[in-house]
C-alpha positions in Angstrom: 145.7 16.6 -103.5 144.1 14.2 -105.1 140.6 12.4 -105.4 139.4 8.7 -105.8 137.5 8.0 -108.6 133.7 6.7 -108.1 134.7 3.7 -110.7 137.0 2.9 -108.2 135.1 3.6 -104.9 132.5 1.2 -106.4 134.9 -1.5 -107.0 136.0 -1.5 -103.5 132.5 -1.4 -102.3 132.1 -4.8 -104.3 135.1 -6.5 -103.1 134.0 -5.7 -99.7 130.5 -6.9 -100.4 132.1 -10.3 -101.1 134.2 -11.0 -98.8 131.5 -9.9 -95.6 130.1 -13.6 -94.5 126.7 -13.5 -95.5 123.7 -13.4 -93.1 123.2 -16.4 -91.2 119.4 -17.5 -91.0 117.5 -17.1 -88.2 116.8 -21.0 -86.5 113.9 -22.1 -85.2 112.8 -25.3 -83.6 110.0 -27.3 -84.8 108.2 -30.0 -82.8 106.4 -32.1 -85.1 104.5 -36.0 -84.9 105.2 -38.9 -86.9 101.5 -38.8 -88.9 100.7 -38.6 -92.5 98.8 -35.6 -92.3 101.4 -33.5 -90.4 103.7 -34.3 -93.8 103.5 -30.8 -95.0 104.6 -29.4 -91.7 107.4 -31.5 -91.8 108.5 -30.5 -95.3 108.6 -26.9 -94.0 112.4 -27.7 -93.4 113.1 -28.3 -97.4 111.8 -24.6 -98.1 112.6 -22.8 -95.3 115.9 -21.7 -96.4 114.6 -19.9 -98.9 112.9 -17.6 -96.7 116.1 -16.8 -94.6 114.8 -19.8 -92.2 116.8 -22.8 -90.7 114.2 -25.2 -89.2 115.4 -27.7 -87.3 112.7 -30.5 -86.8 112.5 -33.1 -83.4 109.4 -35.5 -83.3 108.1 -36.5 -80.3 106.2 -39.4 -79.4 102.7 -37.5 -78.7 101.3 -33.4 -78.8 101.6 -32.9 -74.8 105.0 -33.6 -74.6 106.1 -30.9 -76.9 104.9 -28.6 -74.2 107.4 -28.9 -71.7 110.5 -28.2 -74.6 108.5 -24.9 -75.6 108.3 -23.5 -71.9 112.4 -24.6 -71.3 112.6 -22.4 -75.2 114.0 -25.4 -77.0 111.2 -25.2 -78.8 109.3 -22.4 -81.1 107.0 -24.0 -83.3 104.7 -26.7 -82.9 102.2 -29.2 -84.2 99.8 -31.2 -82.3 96.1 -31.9 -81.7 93.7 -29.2 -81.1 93.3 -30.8 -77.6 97.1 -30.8 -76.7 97.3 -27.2 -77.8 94.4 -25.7 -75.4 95.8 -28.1 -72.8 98.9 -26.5 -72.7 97.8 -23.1 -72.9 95.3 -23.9 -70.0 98.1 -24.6 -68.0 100.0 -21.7 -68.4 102.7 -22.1 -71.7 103.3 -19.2 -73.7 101.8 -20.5 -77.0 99.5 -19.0 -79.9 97.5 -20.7 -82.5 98.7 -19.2 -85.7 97.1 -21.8 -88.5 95.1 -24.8 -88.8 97.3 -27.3 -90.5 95.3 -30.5 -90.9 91.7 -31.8 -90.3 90.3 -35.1 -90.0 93.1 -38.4 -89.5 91.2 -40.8 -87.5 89.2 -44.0 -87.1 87.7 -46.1 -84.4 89.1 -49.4 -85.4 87.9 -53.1 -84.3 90.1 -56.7 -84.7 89.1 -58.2 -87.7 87.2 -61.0 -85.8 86.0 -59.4 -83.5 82.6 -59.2 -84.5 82.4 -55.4 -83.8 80.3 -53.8 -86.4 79.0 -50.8 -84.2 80.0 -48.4 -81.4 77.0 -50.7 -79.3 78.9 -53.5 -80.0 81.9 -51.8 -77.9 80.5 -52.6 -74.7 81.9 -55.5 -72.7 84.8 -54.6 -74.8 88.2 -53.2 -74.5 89.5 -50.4 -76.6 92.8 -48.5 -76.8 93.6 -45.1 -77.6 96.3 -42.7 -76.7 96.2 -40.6 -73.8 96.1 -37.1 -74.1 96.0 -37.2 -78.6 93.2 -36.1 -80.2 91.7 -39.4 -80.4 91.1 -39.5 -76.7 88.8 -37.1 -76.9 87.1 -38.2 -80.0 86.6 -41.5 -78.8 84.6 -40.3 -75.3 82.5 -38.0 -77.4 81.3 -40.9 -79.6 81.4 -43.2 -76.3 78.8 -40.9 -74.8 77.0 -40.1 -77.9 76.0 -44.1 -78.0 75.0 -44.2 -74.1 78.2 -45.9 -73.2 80.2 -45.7 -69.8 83.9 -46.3 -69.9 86.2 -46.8 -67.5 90.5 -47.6 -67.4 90.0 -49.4 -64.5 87.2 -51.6 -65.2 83.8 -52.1 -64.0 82.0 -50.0 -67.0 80.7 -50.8 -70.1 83.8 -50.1 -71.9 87.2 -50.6 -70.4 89.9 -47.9 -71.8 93.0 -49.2 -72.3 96.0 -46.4 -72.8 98.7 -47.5 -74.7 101.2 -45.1 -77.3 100.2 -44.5 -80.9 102.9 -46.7 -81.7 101.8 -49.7 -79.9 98.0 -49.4 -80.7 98.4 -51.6 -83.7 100.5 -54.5 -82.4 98.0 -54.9 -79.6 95.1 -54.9 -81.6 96.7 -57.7 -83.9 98.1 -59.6 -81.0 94.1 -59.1 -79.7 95.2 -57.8 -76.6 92.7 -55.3 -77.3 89.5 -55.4 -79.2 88.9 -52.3 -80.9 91.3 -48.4 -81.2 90.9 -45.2 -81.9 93.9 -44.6 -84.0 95.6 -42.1 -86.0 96.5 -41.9 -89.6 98.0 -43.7 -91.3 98.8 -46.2 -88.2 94.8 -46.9 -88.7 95.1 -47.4 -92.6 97.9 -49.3 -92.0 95.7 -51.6 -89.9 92.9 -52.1 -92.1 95.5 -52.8 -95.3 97.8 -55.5 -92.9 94.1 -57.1 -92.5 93.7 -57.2 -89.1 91.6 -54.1 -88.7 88.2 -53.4 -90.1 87.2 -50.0 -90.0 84.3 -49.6 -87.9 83.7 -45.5 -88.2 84.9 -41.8 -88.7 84.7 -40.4 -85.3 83.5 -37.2 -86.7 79.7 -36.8 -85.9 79.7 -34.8 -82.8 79.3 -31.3 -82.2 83.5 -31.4 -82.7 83.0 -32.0 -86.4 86.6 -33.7 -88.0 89.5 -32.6 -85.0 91.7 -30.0 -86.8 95.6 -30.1 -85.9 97.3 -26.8 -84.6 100.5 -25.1 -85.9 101.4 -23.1 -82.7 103.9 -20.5 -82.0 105.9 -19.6 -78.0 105.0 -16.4 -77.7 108.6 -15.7 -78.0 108.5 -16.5 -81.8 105.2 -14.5 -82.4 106.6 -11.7 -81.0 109.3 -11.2 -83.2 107.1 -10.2 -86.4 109.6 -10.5 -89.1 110.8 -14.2 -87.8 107.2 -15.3 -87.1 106.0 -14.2 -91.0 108.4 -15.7 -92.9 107.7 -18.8 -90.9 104.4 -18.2 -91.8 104.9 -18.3 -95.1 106.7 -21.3 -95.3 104.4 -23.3 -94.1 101.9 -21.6 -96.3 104.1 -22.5 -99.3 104.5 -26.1 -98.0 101.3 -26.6 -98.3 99.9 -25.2 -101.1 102.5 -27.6 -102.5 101.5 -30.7 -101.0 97.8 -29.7 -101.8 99.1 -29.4 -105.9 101.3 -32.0 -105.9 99.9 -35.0 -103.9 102.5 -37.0 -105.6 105.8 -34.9 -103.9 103.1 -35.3 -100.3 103.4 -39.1 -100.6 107.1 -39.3 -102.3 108.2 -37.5 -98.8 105.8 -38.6 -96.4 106.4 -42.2 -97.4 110.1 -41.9 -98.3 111.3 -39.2 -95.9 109.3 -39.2 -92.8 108.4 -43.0 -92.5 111.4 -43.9 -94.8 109.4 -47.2 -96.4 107.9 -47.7 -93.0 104.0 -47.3 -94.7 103.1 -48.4 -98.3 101.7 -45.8 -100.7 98.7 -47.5 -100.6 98.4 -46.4 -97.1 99.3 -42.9 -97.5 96.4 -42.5 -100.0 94.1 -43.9 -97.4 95.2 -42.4 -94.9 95.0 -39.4 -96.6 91.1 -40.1 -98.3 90.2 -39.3 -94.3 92.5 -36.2 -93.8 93.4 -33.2 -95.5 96.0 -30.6 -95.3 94.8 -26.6 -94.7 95.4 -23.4 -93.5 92.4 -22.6 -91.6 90.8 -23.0 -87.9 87.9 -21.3 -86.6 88.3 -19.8 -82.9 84.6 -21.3 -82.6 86.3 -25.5 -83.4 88.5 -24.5 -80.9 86.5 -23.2 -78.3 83.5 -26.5 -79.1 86.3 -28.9 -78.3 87.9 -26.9 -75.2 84.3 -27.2 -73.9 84.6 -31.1 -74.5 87.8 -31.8 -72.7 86.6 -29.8 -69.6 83.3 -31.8 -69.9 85.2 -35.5 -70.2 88.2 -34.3 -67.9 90.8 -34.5 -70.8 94.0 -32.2 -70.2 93.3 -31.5 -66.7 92.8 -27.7 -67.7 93.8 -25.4 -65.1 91.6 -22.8 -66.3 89.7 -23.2 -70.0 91.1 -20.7 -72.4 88.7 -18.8 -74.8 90.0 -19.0 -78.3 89.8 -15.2 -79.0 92.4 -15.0 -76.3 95.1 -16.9 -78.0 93.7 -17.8 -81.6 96.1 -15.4 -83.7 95.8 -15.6 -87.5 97.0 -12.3 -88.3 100.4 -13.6 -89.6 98.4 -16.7 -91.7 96.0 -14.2 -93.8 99.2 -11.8 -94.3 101.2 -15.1 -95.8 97.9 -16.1 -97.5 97.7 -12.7 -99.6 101.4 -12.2 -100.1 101.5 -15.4 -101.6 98.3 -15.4 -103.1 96.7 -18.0 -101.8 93.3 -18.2 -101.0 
């Protein structure tokens, strides 16, 4: 009889080794929107792989409509205005709020003769926004804030006109509206092409500058290991873009708009927006308390944000990584 020497036993072992396919990364699907400050979300995909991740990104044309793909499970991962977040979960998808991902990224813009130098001077006039974004919401805060009734059907002091983010812009230049409240860097883009003039910040409510939601399905929250490595992607992502705004605008301007935007108006756009980490369940639960008071997301029943506000996973990244 015989016995196999360990040298040999190893050497097989490492053969083996080789030859076994290696692990295949774990997918996950990423909802994301075509704005400047949800660039570092975006470049989640170029790092992912390094945490055992493949992220696969779709972008949709506004927050809401991400909510249907995450109850059918096509998607996992998602990021959208505060306001299209609590909607959803009002209405019954499986989502959490695991990080706070941006914070500011609009302005109430007027046509550049339009004489509008003031939200008073909005009345009489018309003024687009997006249904169901963030700057809905913004816009009927500051609305009321200055007295003013609105109205998409007319017969107010304001007359709402709904239109997509992408077609804000071309009306305001073709005047078929007077004023918007647009997103970044759509507004920016506006004010550089000349035929916007900025007329404010829409930031001086109770709301404070609207922060932007990563969310999770409860699916991918669930599954711990998945969920932190995401995590930490997207912590990494950022703390890069936050270092490096050169790389931010190289891939926001290149990569996600692919020359679509100047540099110039990345930097503006991004002088009134700012890519984080961090929400407060208390943001969340002032501007849930908004959209049930001005009717935006038809909210089946108003969440609390200590129900679904989960930043476990976000201060585990944070200190692995050592970020602060």
């Amino acid at each position: 009889m015989y016995s196999i020497r360990p040298c040999v036993l190893a050497f097989a072992a490492s053969l083996f080794a080789l030859a076994a396919p290696a692990r295949a990364d774990d997918s996950v699907h990423l909802g994301n929107l075509k704005f400047a400050h949800y660039g570092a979300v975006s470049y989640m995909k170029e790092i992912c792989p390094k945490y055992g991740i493949k992220l696969d990104e779709r972008m949709f044309a506004k927050g809401p409509d991400i909510m249907p793909a995450i109850v059918s499970g096509d998607i996992d991962l998602a990021a959208l205005a505060s306001d299209g977040a609590i909607s959803g979960r009002a209405n019954g998808v499986g989502i959490f709020t695991v990080a706070g991902f941006a914070k500011g990224g609009a302005r109430i813009v007027a046509a550049t003769d339009s004489g509008i130098k003031s939200l008073a001077d909005l009345k009489g006039r018309k003024v687009g926004v997006t249904r169901g974004g963030a700057q809905e919401l913004l816009l009927l805060a500051e609305l009321d804030k200055a007295g003013l009734s609105w109205s998409d059907k007319g017969g107010k002091d304001v007359q709402i006109v709904y239109l997509a983010f992408a077609d804000l812009n071309q009306a305001l230049a073709a005047k078929q509206i007077d004023a918007m409240c647009q997103s970044e860097p759509q507004s920016s883009q506006a004010i550089n092409k000349k035929f916007g003039v900025e007329v404010m910040k829409p930031y001086d409510t109770a709301m404070g500058e609207p922060y932007r939601l990563l969310v999770m399905s409860d699916k991918l929250y669930a599954n711990r290991d998945v969920a932190l490595r995401v995590m930490k992607c997207f912590v990494e992502a950022t703390a890069l873009f936050n270092k490096n705004p050169a790389v931010a605008e190289k891939y926001v301007v290149e990569q996600m708009f692919k020359g679509q935007i100047t540099s110039q108006d990345f930097r503006d756009a991004m002088d009134n927006a700012d890519y984080t980490y961090d929400v407060s369940p208390a943001h969340i639960d002032v501007t849930t308390e908004f959209m049930n008071k001005y009717g935006v997301g038809r909210m089946a029943k108003p969440p609390k944000a200590d129900e679904w506000v989960k930043l476990d996973l976000l201060q585990k990244a944070k200190a692995d990584l050592g970020v602060k």
